[in-house]
Phi, psi and omega in degrees: 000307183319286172348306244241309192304322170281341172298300204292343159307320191293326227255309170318322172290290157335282197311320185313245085076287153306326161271011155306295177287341191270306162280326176305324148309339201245341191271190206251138224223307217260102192278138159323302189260006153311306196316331195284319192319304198275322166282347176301326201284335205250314185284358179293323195284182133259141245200082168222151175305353159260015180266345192313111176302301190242121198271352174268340174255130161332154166245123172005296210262006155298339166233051151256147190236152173260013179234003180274150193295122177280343164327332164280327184307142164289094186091014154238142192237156167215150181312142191279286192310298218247338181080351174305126163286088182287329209209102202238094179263114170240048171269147164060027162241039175043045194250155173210146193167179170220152212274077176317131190300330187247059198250143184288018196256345172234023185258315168299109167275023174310345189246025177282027203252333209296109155201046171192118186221125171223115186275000193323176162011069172212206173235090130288141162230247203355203162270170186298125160300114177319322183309348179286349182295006147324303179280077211291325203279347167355106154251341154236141175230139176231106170239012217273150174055048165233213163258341154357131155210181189101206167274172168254133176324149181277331179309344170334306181325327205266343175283056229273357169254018178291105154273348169245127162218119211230079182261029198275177197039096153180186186275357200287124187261199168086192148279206182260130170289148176290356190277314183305335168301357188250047201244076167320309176264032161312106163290317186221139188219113186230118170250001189337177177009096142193211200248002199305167162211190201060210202260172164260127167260150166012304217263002180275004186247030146283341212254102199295324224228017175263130180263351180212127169273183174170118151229033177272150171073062187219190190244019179289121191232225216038193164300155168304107186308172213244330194282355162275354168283027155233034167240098191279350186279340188310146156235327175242132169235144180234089141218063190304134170126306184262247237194013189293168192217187168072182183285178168270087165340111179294350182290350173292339199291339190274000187260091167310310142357309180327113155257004189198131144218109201241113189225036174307125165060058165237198158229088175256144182213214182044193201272165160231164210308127183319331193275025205264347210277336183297328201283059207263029151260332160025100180229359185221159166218080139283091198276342216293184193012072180242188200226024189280162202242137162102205164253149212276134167324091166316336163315319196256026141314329220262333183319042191321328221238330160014145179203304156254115169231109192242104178231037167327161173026074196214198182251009192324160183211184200053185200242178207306154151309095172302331180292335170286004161325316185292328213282064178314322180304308188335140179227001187209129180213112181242119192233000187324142167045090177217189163273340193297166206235188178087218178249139172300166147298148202272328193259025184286013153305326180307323182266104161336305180237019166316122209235335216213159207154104194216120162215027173312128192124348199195180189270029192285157189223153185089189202270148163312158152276075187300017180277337189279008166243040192228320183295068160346315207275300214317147154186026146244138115267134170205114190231033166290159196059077185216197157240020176299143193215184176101178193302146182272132164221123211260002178058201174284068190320117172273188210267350190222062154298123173266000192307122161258339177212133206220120185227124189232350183311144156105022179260206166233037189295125219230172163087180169287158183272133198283163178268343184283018164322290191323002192280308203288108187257343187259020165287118181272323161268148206163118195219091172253072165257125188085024184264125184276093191260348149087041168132223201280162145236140143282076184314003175291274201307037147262318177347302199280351173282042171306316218261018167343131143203008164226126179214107157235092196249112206203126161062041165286152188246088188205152170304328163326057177343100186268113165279110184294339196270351175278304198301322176278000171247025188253294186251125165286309181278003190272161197234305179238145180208126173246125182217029168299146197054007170262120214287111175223121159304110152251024155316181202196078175260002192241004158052066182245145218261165179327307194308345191264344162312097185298145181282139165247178170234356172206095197249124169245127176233020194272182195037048180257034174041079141263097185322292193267153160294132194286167194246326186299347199282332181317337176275326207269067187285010148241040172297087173323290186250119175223078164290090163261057219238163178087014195222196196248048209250153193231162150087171199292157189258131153339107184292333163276008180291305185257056175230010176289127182254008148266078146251155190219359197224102182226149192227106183234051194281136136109050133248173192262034173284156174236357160187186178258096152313129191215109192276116201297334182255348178235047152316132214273352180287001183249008156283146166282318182279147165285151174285139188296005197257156193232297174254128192253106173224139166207075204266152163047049166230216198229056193255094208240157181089191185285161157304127181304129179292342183304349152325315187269019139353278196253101195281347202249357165317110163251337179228150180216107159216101200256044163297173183040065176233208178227352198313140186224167196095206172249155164293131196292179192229010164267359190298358173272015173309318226271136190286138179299134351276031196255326189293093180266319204234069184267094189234117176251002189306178176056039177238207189238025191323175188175149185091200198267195180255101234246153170326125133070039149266346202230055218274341182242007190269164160255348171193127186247118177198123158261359188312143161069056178246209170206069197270124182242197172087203200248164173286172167275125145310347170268015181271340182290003198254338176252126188275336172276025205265158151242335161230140161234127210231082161260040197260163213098343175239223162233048162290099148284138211177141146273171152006126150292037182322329200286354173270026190267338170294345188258128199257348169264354196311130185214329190240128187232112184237123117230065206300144149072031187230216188236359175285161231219154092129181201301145196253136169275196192263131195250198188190077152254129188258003180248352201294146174234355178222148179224117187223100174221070165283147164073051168223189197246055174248159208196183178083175179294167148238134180295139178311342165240069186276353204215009191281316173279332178302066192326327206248036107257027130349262208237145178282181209237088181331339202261320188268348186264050172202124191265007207268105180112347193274168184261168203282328187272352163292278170328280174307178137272127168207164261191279174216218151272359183222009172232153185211093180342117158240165173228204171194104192263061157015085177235130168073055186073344184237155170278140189228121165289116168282048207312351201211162171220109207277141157336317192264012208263102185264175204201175163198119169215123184240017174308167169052056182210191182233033150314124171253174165073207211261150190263149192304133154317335178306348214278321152355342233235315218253090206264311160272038167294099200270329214228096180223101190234115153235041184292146164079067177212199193235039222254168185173139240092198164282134164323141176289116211287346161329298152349302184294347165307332202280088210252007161241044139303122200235328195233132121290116181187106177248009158351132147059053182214176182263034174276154190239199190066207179249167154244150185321114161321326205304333178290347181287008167243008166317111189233008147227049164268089189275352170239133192209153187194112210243358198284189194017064173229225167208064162291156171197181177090191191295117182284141206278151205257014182273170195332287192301288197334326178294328171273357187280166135311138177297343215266351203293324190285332189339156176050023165227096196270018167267338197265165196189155165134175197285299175331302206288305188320305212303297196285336153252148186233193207281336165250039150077046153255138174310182179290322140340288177290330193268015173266339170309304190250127209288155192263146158328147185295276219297359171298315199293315171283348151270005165300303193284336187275326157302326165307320173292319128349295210303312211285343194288301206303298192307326195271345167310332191297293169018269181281284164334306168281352144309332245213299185292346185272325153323329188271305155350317185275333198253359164046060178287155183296308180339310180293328170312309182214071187284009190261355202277314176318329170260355157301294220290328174319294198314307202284322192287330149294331177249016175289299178348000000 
């Protein structure tokens, strides 16, 4: 009975249960007013195919219908039992639009059930509506890769079940609220690419169960809080890209978990922590473009799973780590532009599985290690610039080396190239540049090298004549060939035709003695790039040159050309396309007549520089032919130019220098029109014009040279806040400069934290540039010599008022420029006190206020200047004590000359009595006859002293025995007398 009774309860329960679940399929599952809610939600936006990420994927909200189960809808889920919408996905549904506080998506509360919203990849823009912490049960929020801006609401805080929150790719600025710590069970939190800025806070080492960080590519600085060494769950911490400072918290060495870490492109500094040595799930480390210090950890010997370590561009010193020998995984060791010294290791065959080996950059020394052609995986090396030396020995190459790329330049590597180069057959790269190979090469062992295609053996040291018409019929596949400073044939001695010539895109040929223009280059219409600069090539540049119909970069500076050939039948008016070309240089050569007009051509010209020619006339005015934004770079100096300067051409440069023509008139007012120029150089000519207050408008402005012209009358008080360098020497300018005359030049206050880390930087960082391939020179007054710049570092400021007719007292403001290296304001009329202001200038090196009416003393404050190694204070009406410091002590006596007021032991130190330092005058021998009225007066002196002597020895003897003679020395010539005249 009992029995019977359990069957049929059991049997009741199924049935139960089945038509339980049986209807819960079948019935209409989608409560009516979510379903309007979410369509209501889909009609705020707009919905067009060109907001679209991918035009192949569909957008979501295409089969939703509003009279249709939405539980079916494409990017919605609902709870199987309750019919609740649990799930709202609209990535990739081409939406635009903005998320509104009263949006029907937080106005129901049917939809406090929601706990996956994902908004990706669409165009929302504004900001996060605070309303969204309605939806408390969120275990995902996704907004990433819109457009979203503002802050993030602190109410975030309030979602207190998020385990995903994903706002990267968008606009979003401000911190991090500090509310986000209370998102306990955060696994993954990604804010990358957006605007944040300010510190990370504290509170983020609350979020105990987060396993992955993403912050990069933001504005974030100060230190790293010390409270990520309490995420004991990271696997990934990413926060490459901003702006952190301070050490690397040695408490990360404590997140065992840690499989990635990326702080790339930070300013980060000190050593890094021995305990990172810990991390031994570890498989990517990436350190690179810091500021780090020391030596690489022998800890991360210990780093088995290790696969990438990348610490580039940092300050490391000492020499390689033998302990990263253990890392059999490593598959990347990039160590580029550091300090470190010494020998590789002989044995780097140990890393087993190496693909990448970049120590380009640094100081190493001793022989390559041919055991690393040994390593089956390798297939980047690049160790150019270094010092290594002794013979290339490439060991046993095997047949099936995978090797691609192999850059070795700039080393001191000597002897001959082994043949077994010819092994690597699968090199695509190859750079022996700077190699002393010490007599002939046999260029046959490159043969074997088909799949070449950058090959540069450029300053090779060898007798050997390299034939270009062999080399371009050799590599099929080669795309750039540098062969500068090498003895190179362009002859056609195997009488071979263009068409058998592989097309490159990029030839450096410069300094090879090359006579002729090559003829061969007339085939190579996928030429990009062409230097030939540096050779002896004479007579007109080839009218067909520039009918090559890519080319965009050519260099024909330091030859003996003398005009432009311009070919009636390939003429450039007879093309449809305008010519590629962007940059032009033909600097230092015998270039006579006008500027050629076919320049106005070329629409697409970004650099132009025909300085040091002969060119004579005026500069044309179709150059406004060359279309804006492209002419960035116009150097016209050293030529025999005449006329003005012309109107409304010069709408996109950055930098114009014309110096040294014979340009007359006034400046153009339409220079005040380009907002981008940063340098203008006219110096040299016979421009009259008062002062350019009016360029105080161009906010990039840093370099202002007008040297040497005709301006003329008094300067008010101006506002350049970027300018560094000023030179308006050798004019007829007059009047006061007002005391706060120097109160707006900001940028020379201070350096620009940003601008002050040399380490890592690119040659075009560092300098005035343009690009990469044009670079500002000058010519300057520094330290009493004229000094020629070729290249002008960023930071290097200059002030030159020399030569003019300025009165009165020099501004106190003048204080106020803290990095100020150069400051001459000789040959004027300025006169009062020096400014004791003037001791602030504490990156000063050169000083000259020379031939000028100042008076008073000069400031002590300057003896403490300790890098003013030049100064010159003479012809003025100084007077009083000379400030007692270092420099002041290395000067010349001639710097003080003509202030017959100034004394003190510095002067005494630095002049003896025929006004020569001290130096000279133990240096330089006194005339013979000096020397001999020198010695005869000693001899006098000496005479005297000892007659003196003697004489008073002598009267004291007479004295004492007192004979009548002495007595009466007359009586005895009495006695003469009478007895004489008895006679």
């Amino acid at each position: 009975m009992m029995k019977g009774y359990i069957t049929l309860s059991f049997l009741i329960i199924v049935i139960f249960n089945f038509l339980y679940e049986f209807a819960a399929s079948t019935r209409h599952l989608c409560d009516p007013d979510q379903r309007d809610a979410i369509f209501e939600f889909k009609n705020e936006f707009e919905t067009l195919e060109e907001f679209c990420f991918d035009s192949n994927i569909p957008p979501k909200t295409e089969s939703w219908t509003n009279n249709s189960d939405c539980c079916y809808w494409d990017g919605i889920k609902c709870d199987a039992k309750f019919g609740d919408v649990i799930e709202l996905d609209l990535s990739f549904s081409c939406l635009r639009g903005q998320l509104n506080s009263n949006s029907s998506l937080f106005r129901l509360p049917q939809l406090r059930f929601l706990t996956i919203l994902d908004l990706s990849n669409n165009d929302f823009i504004g900001q996060i509506p605070s309303s969204l912490e309605t939806l408390s049960n969120l275990t995902t929020l996704d907004l990433s890769r819109n457009h979203f801006s503002g802050r993030i609401p602190s109410s975030i805080g309030n979602l207190s079940h998020l385990i995903f929150l994903d706002f990267s790719h968008n606009n979003f600025s401000g911190q991090i609220p500090s509310s986000l710590g209370y998102l306990s069970y955060l696994t993954s939190f990604n804010l990358s690419y957006n605007n944040f800025s300010g510190r990370v806070p504290s509170s983020i080492g609350n979020l105990s169960y987060l396993t992955t960080l993403r912050l990069s590519r933001n504005s974030f600085f100060g230190e790293l809080p010390s409270s990520l060494g309490s995420l004991f769950h990271l696997t990934d911490l990413i926060l490459d890209t901003n702006h952190f400072v301070g050490k690397i918290p040695s408490s990360l060495g404590n997140l065992s978990h840690l499989t990635s870490i990326d702080l790339h492109n930070n300013n980060f500094v000190g050593e890094i922590p021995f305990s990172l040595g810990n991390l031994s799930c570890l498989t990517s480390f990436i350190l690179s473009d810091n500021n780090i210090i020391g030596e690489i950890p022998s800890s991360f010997g210990n780093l088995n799973q290790l696969d990438i370590l990348n610490l580039k561009s940092n300050k490391l010193s000492g020499s390689f780590p033998v302990a990263l020998l253990n890392l059999r995984k490593l598959s990347t060791l990039s160590l580029f532009n550091n300090r470190l010294t010494g020998t590789l290791p002989s044995n780097m065959s140990s890393l087993s599985n190496l693909k990448l080996f970049d120590a380009t950059e640094n100081h190493f020394t001793g022989p390559l290690p041919s055991s690393l052609f040994n390593i089956p995986s390798l297939e980047i090396i690049t160790l150019e610039n270094n010092q290594l030396n002794g013979s290339l020995e490439f060991g046993n190459i095997s047949s099936y080396s995978n090797l691609t790329v192999l850059r070795l330049g700039n080393n001191n590597f000597r002897g001959p190239i082994h043949r077994s180069i010819s092994k690597l057959v699968n090199l695509k790269e190859l750079d022996l540049s700077n190699y002393n190979t010490q007599g002939l090469v046999d260029f046959t062992i490159f043969s074997h090298l088909k799949s070449i295609e950058y090959l540069n053996l450029s300053h090779l040291n060898t007798t050997t004549t390299i034939d270009m018409y062999e080399i371009l019929s050799s590599f099929k596949l080669l795309d750039t060939l540098d062969l500068s400073g090498s003895h190179v044939s362009t002859t056609n001695k195997s009488s071979l035709s263009n068409s058998s010539l592989v097309l490159i895109s990029q030839l450096y040929l410069s300094g090879c003695g090359i006579t002729e223009f090559p003829k061969f280059l007339r085939s190579q219409e996928l030429m990009l790039t062409l230097d030939i600069s540096n050779n002896k090539i004479k007579g007109q540049v080839p009218g067909w040159l520039w009918m090559l119909p890519v080319l965009n970069y050519v260099n024909l500076s330091n030859n003996t050309f003398i005009g432009f050939k311009r070919s009636t039948k390939l003429g450039l008016t007879s093309i449809q396309e305008p010519p590629a070309m962007r940059q032009l240089f033909c600097s230092n050569n015998n270039f006579t007549g006008n500027i050629p007009s076919f320049i106005c051509e070329l629409p697409y010209l970004s650099t132009l520089d025909f300085s040091n020619n002969k060119f004579n006339g005026s500069i044309p005015t179709c150059m406004g032919n060359i279309q804006s934004p492209y002419l960035q770079a116009l150097n016209l100096r050293h030529n025999r130019l005449s006329g003005v300067l012309p109107e409304n051409i010069f709408e996109s440069l950055i930098s114009l220098d014309v110096g040294h023509n014979q340009l007359v008139g006034k400046l153009p007012r339409s220079l005040s029109h380009i907002s981008s120029l940063g340098l203008l150089n006219v110096e040299s000519n016979k421009i009259s014009d008062t002062f350019p207050l009016w360029l105080s408008s161009l906010q990039e402005l840093q370099v202002l040279v007008l040297r040497s012209n005709a301006f003329y009358g008094p300067i008010e008080k101006t506002q350049f806040s970027k300018l560094r360098i000023i030179d308006i020497s050798g004019n007829q300018f007059n009047g006061t400069l007002p005391a706060n005359f120097f109160v707006n030049w900001t940028a020379m206050f201070s350096l620009d934290e940003n601008e002050d880390q040399s380490n890592g930087e690119t040659m075009s960082n560092m300098y005035m540039s343009t690009d990469y391939f044009y670079f500002d020179s000058m010519v300057l007054m520094n330290k009493g010599v004229e000094m020629e710049l070729e290249r002008v570092l960023k930071v290097f400021t200059v002030i030159d008022f020399s030569g003019n007719k300025f009165e009165g007292e020099i501004p106190k403001s003048i204080g106020l420029l803290k990095e100020l290296h150069v400051l001459n304001l000789s040959n004027n009329a300025f006169s009062g006190h020096i400014a004791s202001s003037m001791g602030n200038l504490m990156a000063l090196e050169s000083l000259d206020v020379s031939q000028n009416k100042l008076s008073g003393e000069i400031p002590q404050e300057l003896g403490k200047l300790t890098y003013l190694a030049y100064m010159n204070f003479s012809h003025n009406q100084l007077v009083g004590l000379l400030p007692g410091g270092t420099q002041f002590q290395t000067q010349k006596c001639s710097s003080f000359e003509d202030n017959h007021g100034l004394y003190g032991p510095s002067l005494d130190k630095i002049c003896d009595i025929h006004g020569k330092t001290p130096q000279q005058s133990e240096m330089a021998p006194e005339p013979e006859e000096d020397e001999e009225e020198v010695i005869s007066w000693i001899a006098a002196v000496i005479g005297f002293i000892l007659g003196t002597a003697l004489g008073l020895t002598f009267g004291c003897i007479l004295f004492s025995y007192k004979p009548d003679w002495f007595k009466n020395p007359f009586v005895r010539d009495k006695r003469r007398n009478i007895g004489t005249l008895t006679h």
